[in-house]
C-alpha positions as CSV (number, residue, x, y, z in Angstrom):
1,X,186.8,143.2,62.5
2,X,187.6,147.0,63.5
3,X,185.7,149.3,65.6
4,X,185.2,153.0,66.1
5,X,186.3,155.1,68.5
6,X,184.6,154.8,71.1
7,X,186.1,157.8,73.8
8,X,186.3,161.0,73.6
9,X,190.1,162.5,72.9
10,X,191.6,162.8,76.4
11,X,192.0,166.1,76.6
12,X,189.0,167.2,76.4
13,X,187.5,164.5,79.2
14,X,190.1,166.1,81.5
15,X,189.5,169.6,80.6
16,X,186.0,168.5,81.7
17,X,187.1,168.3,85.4
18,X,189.0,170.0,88.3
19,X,191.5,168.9,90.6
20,X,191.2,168.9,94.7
21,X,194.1,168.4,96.9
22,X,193.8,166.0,99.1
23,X,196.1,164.7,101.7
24,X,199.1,166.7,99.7
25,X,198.3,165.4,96.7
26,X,196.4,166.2,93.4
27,X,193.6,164.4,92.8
28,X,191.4,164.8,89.2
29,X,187.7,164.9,89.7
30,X,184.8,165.7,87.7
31,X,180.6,165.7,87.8
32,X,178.5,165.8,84.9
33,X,174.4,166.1,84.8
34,X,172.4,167.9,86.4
35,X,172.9,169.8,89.9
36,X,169.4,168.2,91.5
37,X,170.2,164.8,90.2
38,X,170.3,161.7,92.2
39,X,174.2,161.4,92.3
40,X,176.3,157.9,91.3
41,X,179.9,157.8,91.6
42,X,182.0,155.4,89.2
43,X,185.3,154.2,90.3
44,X,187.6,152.8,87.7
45,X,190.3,150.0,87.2
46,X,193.7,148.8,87.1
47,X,195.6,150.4,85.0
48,X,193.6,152.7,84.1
49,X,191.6,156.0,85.0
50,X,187.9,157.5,85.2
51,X,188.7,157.9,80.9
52,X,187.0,154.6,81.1
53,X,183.8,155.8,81.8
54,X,183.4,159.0,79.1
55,X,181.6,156.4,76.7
56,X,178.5,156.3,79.4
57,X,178.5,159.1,81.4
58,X,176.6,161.1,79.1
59,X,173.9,158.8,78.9
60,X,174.1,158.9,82.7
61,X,174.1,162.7,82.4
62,X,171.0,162.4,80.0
63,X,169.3,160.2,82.3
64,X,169.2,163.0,85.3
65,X,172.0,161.4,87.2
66,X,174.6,164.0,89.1
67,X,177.7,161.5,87.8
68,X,180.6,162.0,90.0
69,X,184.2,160.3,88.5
70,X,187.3,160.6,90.0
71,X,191.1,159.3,89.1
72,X,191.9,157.3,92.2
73,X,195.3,158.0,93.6
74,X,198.6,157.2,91.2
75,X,196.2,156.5,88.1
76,X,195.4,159.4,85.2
77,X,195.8,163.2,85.9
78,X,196.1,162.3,89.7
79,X,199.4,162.5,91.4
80,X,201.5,159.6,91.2
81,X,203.7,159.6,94.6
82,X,206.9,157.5,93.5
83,X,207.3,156.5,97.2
84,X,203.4,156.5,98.1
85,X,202.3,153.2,100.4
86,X,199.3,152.8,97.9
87,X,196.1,150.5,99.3
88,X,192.7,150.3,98.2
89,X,192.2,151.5,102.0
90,X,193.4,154.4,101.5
91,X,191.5,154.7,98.2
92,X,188.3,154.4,99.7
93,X,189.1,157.3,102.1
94,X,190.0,159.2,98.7
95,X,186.9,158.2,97.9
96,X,184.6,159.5,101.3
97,X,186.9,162.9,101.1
98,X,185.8,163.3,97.8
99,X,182.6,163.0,98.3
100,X,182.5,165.4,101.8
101,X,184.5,167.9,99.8
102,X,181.4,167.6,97.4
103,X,178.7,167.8,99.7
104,X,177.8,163.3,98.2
105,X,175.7,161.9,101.1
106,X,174.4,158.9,99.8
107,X,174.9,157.9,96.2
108,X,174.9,154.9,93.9
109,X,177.8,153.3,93.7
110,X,179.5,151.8,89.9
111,X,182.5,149.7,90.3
112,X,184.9,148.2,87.9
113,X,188.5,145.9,88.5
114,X,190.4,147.7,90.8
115,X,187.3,150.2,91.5
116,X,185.8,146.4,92.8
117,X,187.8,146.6,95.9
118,X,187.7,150.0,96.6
119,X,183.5,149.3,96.4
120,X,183.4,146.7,98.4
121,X,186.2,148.3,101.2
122,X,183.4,151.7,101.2
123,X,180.3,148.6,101.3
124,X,181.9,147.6,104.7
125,X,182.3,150.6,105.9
126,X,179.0,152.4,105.5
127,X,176.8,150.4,103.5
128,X,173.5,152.5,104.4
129,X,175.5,155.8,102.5
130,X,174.9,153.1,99.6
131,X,172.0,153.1,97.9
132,X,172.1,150.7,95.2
133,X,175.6,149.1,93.5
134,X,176.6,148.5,90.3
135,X,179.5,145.7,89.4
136,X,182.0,145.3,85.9
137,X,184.3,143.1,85.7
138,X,186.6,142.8,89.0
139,X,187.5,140.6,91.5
140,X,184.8,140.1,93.6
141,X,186.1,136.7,95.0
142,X,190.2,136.4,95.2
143,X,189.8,132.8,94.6
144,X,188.0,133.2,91.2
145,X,190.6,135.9,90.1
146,X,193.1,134.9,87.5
147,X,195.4,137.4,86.8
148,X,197.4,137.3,83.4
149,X,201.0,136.5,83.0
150,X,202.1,140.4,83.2
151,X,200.0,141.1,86.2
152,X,201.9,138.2,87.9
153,X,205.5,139.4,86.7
154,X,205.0,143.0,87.8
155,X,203.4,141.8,91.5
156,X,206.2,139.8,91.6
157,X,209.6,140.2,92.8
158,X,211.1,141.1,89.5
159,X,208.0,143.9,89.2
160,X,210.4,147.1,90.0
161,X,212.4,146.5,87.1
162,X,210.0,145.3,84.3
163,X,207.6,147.8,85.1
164,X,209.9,151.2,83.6
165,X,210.0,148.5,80.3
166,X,206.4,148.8,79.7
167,X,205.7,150.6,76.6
168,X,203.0,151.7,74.5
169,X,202.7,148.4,72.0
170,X,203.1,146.6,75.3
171,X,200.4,148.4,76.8
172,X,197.9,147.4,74.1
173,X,198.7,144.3,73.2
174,X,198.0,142.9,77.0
175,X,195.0,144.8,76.8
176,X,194.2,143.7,73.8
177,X,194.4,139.7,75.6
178,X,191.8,140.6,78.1
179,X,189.0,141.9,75.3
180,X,186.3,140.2,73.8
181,X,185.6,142.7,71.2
182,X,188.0,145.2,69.5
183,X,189.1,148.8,70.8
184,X,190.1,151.3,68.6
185,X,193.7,152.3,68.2
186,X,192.8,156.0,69.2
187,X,191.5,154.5,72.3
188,X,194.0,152.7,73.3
189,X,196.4,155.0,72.3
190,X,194.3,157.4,75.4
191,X,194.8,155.0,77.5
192,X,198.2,154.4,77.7
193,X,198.8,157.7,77.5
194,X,196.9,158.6,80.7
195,X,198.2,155.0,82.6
196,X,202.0,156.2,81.5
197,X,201.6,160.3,82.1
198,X,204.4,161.3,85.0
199,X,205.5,158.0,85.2
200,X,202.4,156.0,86.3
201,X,203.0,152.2,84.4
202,X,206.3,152.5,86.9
203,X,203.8,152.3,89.7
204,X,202.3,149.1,88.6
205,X,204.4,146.7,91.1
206,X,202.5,149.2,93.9
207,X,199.3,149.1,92.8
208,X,199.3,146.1,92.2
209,X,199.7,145.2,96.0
210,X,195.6,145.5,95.9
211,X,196.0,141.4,95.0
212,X,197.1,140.6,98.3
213,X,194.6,142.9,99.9
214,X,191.9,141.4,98.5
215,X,193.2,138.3,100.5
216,X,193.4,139.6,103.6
217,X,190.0,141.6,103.5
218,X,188.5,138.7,101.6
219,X,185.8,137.8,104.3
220,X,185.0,141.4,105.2
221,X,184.8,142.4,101.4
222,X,182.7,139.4,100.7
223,X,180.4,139.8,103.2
224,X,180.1,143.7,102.7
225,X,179.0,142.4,98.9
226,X,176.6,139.7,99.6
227,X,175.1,141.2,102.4
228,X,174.0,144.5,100.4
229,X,170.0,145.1,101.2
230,X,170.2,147.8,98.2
231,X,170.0,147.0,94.8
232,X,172.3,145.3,92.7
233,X,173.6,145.0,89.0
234,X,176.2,143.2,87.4
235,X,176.8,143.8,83.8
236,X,179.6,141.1,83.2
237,X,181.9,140.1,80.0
238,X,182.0,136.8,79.9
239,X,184.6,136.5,77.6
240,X,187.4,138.0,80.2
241,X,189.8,135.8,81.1
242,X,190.7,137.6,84.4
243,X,187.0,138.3,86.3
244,X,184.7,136.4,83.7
245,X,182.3,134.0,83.1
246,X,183.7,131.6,85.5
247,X,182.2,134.3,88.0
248,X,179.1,134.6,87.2
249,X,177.6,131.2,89.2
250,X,178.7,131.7,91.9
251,X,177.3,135.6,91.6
252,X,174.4,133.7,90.5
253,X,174.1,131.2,93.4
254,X,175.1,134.0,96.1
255,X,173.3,136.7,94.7
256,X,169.9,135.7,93.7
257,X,168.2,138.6,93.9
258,X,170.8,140.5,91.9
259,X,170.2,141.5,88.3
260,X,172.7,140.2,86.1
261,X,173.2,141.6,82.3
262,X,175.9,139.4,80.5
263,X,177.4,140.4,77.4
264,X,177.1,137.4,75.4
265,X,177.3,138.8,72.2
266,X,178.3,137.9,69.6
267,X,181.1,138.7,69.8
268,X,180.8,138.6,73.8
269,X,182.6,141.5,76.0
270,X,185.7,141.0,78.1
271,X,187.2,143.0,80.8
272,X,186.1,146.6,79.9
273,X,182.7,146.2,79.1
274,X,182.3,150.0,79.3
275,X,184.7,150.6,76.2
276,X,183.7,147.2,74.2
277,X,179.9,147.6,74.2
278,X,179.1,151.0,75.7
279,X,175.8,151.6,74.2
280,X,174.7,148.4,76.0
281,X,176.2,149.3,79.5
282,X,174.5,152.9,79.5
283,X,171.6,151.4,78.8
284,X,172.0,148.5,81.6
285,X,173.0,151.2,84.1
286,X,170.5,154.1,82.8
287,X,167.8,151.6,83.5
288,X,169.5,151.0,86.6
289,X,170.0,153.7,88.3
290,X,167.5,156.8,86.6
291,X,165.2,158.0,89.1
């Protein structure tokens, strides 16, 4: 089975945006629909960058939403500090600058993998700037996570020195474990490029460090996601083998007021849901979050 491409080419997603510094550093952002629109901000994953989202944001766009994306710090056409202490605390403050550097108040919130934490760490902090939250894939609960073989060499000790190994064919084929439907080779080909671009996949062993935050902050994060009184989505892969459906009862059971869209399929979706079925994702989130 093949698929299409789904992305546009890189270059012309980040020719799309603009680039604030921020505590020293570069940091890629960009906002698509309408001025007047009621704004959402999608935050992306590990190892990736906000080129995730440019299948759906311009249904978002469509929809009347003021989209904001963003590369978080050390990912895409961001800076990648070789020496940087990188946390997905400090991330969320990326986030809140962002967003007083762009006159945001309160916004909806879409979250995927990595962009999980950083959504739950800005839930605890101010969950009345809020107003309704969106969930892909991610580790919610740190129990339930299961991260695959390579996440668990490169966070461990022997991380610093596998991590300059990485290449492209490396890149997609550990991808390609965690899908439930096919990406295209273009894609794929984008992505790497923009995880690898100054050096990035050598920061792996550091980002990676959001594992063992999720650990320590796992009472506070949980809490901050359960507790939301705003409204909440999950559009879930079930077929990840990371953050899939082994997560969804106890979201289920937790959440029961939450609106759940699972990507059954056939085939059924894995851990990008956003670049295996994106027509189905901009539809979940358009009727989501459109005023």
């Amino acid at each position: 089975m093949t698929a299409g491409r789904v992305l546009p080419p890189l270059r012309r997603w980040t020719e799309g945006g603009s680039t604030l510094q921020i505590g020293g550093h570069a940091v890629f952002v960009r906002q698509d629909g309408p001025v007047s629109g009621a704004p959402v901000t999608l935050v992306h994953g590990f190892p990736t960058s906000s080129h995730d989202w440019a299948a759906v944001v311009p249904a978002l766009a469509a929809a009347g939403l003021r989209v904001t994306t963003l590369d978080l710090l050390g990912f895409g056409e961001s800076d990648k500090p070789r020496r940087h202490r990188y946390s997905v605390l400090g991330q969320a403050s990326l986030v809140e600058e962002v967003w007083r550097r762009l006159g945001t108040g309160s916004t909806a919130l879409v979250a995927h993998d990595y962009g999980v934490s950083v959504g739950q760490e800005l839930l605890a902090r101010d969950p009345a700037r809020i107003t309704r939250m969106a969930w892909l894939n991610g580790g919610l609960y740190p129990d339930l996570h299961r991260p695959v073989p390579v996440q668990r060499l490169l966070h461990g000790p022997l991380g610093p020195l596998l991590a300059p190994l990485t290449t492209q064919r490396r890149f997609a084929a550990t991808l390609r474990a965690v899908l439930g439907r096919p990406v295209h080779d273009e894609d794929l080909r984008d992505l790497w490029a923009s995880a690898s671009r100054a050096g990035g996949h050598r920061l792996a062993p550091r980002l990676l460090r959001y594992i063992d935050e999720r650990r320590v902050h796992a009472a506070r994060w949980t809490s901050a996601l359960e507790g939301f009184a705003g409204p909440t989505l999950f559009v879930w892969g079930p077929a990840d083998p990371i953050s899939g459906a082994h997560v969804l009862p106890r979201i289920r059971a937790r959440m029961p007021g939450a609106r759940v869209v699972e990507l059954a399929g056939p085939p059924a979706a894995g851990h990008y849901p956003q670049l295996e079925d994106p027509g189905a994702v901009a539809e979940a989130l358009t009727g989501f979050l459109a005023p």
